[in-house]
C-alpha positions in Angstrom: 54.7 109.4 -161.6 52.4 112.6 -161.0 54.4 116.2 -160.8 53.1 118.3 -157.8 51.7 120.5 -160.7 49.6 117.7 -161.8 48.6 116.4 -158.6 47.1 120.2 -157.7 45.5 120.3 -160.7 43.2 117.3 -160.0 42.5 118.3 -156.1 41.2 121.7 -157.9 39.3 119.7 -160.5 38.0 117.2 -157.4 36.9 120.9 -155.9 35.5 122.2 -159.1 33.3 119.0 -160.0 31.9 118.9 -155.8 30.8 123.0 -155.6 29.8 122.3 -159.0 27.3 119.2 -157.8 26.6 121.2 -155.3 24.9 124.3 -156.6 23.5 121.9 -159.4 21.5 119.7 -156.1 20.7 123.7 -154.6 19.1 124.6 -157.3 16.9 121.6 -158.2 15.8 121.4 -154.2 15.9 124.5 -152.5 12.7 126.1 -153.5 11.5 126.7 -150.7 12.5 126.6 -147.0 10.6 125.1 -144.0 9.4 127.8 -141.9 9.9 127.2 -138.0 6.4 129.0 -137.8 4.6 126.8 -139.9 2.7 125.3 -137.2 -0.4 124.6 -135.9 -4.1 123.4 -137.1 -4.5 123.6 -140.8 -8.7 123.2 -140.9 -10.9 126.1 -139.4 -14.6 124.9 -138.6 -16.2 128.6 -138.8 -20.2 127.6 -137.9 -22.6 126.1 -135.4 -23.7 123.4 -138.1 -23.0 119.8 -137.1 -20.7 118.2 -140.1 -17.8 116.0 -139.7 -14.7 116.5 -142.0 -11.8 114.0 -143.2 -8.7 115.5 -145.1 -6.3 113.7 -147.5 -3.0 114.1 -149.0 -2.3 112.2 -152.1 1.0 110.9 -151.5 2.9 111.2 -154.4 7.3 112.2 -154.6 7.2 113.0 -158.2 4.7 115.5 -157.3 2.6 114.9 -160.8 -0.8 115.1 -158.7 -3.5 112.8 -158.5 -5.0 112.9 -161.8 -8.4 111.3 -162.0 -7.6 108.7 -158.8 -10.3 109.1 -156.0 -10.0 108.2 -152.3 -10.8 105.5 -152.7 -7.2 104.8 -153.6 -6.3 105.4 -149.7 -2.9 104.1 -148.8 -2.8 101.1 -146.6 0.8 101.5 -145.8 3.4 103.4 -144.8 5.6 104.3 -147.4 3.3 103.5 -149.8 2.5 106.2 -153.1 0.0 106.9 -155.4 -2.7 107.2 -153.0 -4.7 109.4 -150.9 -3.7 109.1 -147.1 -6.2 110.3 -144.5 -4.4 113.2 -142.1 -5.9 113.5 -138.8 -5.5 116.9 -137.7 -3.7 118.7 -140.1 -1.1 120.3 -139.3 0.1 123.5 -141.4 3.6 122.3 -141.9 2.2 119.3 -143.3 0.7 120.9 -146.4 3.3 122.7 -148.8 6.5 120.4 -148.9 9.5 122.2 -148.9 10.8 119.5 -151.9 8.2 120.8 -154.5 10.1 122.8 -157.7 8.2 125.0 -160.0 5.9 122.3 -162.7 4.9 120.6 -159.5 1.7 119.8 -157.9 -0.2 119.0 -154.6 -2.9 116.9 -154.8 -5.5 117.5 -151.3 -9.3 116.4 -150.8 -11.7 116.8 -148.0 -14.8 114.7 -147.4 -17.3 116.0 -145.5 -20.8 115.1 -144.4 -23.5 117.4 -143.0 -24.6 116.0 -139.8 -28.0 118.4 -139.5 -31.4 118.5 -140.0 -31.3 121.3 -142.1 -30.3 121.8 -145.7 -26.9 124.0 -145.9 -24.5 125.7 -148.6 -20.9 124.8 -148.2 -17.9 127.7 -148.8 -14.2 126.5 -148.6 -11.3 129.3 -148.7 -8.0 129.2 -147.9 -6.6 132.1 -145.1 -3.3 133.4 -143.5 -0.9 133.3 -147.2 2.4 134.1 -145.7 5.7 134.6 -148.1 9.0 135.4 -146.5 12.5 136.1 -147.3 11.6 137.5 -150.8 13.9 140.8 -152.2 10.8 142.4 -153.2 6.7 142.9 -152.7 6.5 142.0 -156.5 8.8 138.9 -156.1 6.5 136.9 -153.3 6.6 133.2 -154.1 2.7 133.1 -153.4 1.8 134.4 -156.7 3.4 131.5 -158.5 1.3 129.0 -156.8 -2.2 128.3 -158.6 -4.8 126.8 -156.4 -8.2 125.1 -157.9 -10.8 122.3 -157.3 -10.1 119.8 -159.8 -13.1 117.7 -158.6 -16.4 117.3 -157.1 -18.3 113.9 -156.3 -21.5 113.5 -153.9 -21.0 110.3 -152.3 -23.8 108.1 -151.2 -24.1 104.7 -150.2 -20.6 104.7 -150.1 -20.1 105.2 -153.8 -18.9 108.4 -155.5 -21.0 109.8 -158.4 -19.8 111.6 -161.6 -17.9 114.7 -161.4 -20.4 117.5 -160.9 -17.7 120.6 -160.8 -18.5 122.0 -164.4 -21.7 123.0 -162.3 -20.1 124.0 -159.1 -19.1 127.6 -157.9 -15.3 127.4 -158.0 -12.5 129.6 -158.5 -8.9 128.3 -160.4 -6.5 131.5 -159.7 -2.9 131.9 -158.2 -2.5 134.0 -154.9 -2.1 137.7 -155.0 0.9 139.7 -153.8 -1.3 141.8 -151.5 -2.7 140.0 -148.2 -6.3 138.8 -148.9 -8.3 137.8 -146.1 -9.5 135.0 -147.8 -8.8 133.1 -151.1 -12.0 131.2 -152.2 -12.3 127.5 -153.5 -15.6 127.0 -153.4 -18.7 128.7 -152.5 -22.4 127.7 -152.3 -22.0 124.0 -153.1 -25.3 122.0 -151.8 -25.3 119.2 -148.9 -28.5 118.2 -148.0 -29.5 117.6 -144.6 -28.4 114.8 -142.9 -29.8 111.3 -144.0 -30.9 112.2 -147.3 -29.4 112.0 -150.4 -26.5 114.0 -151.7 -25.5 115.1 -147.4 -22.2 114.3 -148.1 -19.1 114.9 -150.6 -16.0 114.8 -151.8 -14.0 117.5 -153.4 -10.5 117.2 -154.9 -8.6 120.3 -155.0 -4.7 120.7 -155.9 -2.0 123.5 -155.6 0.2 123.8 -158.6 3.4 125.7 -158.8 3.7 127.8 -162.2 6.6 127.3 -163.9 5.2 130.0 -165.7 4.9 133.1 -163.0 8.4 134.7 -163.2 10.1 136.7 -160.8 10.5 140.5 -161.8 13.1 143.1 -162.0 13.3 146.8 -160.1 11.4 148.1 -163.3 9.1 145.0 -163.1 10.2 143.2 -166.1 10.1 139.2 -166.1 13.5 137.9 -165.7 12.5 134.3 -167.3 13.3 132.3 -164.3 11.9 131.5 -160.8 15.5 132.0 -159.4 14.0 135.3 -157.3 11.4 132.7 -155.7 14.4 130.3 -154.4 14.9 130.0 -150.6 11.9 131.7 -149.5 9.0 130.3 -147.7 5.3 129.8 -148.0 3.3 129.0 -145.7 -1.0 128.3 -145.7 -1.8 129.2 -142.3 -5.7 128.0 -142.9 -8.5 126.1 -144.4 -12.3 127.4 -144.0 -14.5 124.7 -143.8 -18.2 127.3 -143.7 -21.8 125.6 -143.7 -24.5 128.1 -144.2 -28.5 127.3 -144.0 
């Protein structure tokens, strides 16, 4: 038979093991918090040129990123992973999930076809980085995120070609702690006019949280850990879609 010593001694063990699961499951999930702001249209059409757009989201809970897969792998399902699944109007709280940990990534891609009769230049860059709750200017979650195009392929007759982004204009670099206006992805990328070959594309592009940005003391020495990033929220208010003749 259990003493009343013994018997308080395993509710306070009972206690330790739950607050201890508990901060264990904090940590591992609460990166980053949803934002009741983070709302509204994601893409920003900026010109007069005629183009149509479609935007994907590789779908993916282990948040490894898409790898070399191509939209063609387009989910046919709900539920279903591994794939790219077309969003129609995307929305900004649709586009950094408040489950990603630092080592993950976010795999996007955007098709688009020029619908003119004129040969343009296409520019993407992203607009409106908000971080919030952070202790300090220096400690912003933004700066651990890295975004870059991790692929490029015309698409004609409804094929994509080889990868062509070794050639392209493109920019790999994580967000600054100041407020840029703009961050750019790509810039003067050809799409011919419409009907001809090489009007239309698809480019691949992923945001990667660094394990390796750290947050920083007062006298802006790395601590070794993200913990400084934890509970605050980032939001991508923006995506400029430009066409330029």
């Amino acid at each position: 038979m259990k003493t009343k010593t013994q018997k308080q001694l395993i509710v306070v063990s009972i206690v330790s093991f739950v607050v201890t699961v508990f901060l264990l499951t904090s940590s591992i999930f609460a990166w980053i918090s949803i934002s009741k702001k983070a709302n509204g249209s994601f893409i920003v059409n900026t010109t007069d040129i005629s183009s149509d757009s479609e935007f994907y989201l590789y779908k993916d809970s282990a948040f490894a990123g898409s790898g070399t897969k191509l939209i063609s792998d387009e989910c046919t399902a709900p539920g279903e992973e591994q794939c790219f699944q077309k969003i129609i109007n995307p929305q900004v709280s649709q586009i950094i999930s408040p489950d990603i940990k630092p080592s993950d990534r976010m795999s996007f891609a955007l098709k688009i076809v020029n619908l003119s009769s004129v040969n343009t230049t296409l520019r993407l860059s992203f607009g409106g980085i908000v971080s919030t709750g952070f202790n300090e200017e220096y400690n912003k979650i933004q700066r651990a995120f890295l975004y870059e195009i991790t692929g490029i392929r015309y698409l004609n007759s409804g094929i994509e070609g080889n990868d062509i982004k070794a050639s392209a204009d493109t920019t790999s670099m994580h967000f600054h702690n100041n407020e840029l206006s703009r961050y750019i992805l790509l810039e003067d990328f050809e799409l011919k006019k419409n009907g001809n070959e090489n009007d239309r594309a698809v480019i691949y592009f992923d945001l990667y949280y660094d394990e390796n940005i750290y947050g920083m003391d007062e006298l802006l020495v790395s601590t070794g850990n993200s913990n400084a990033f934890m509970n605050q929220t980032f939001i991508i208010e923006k995506f400029y879609i430009e066409l330029a003749r």
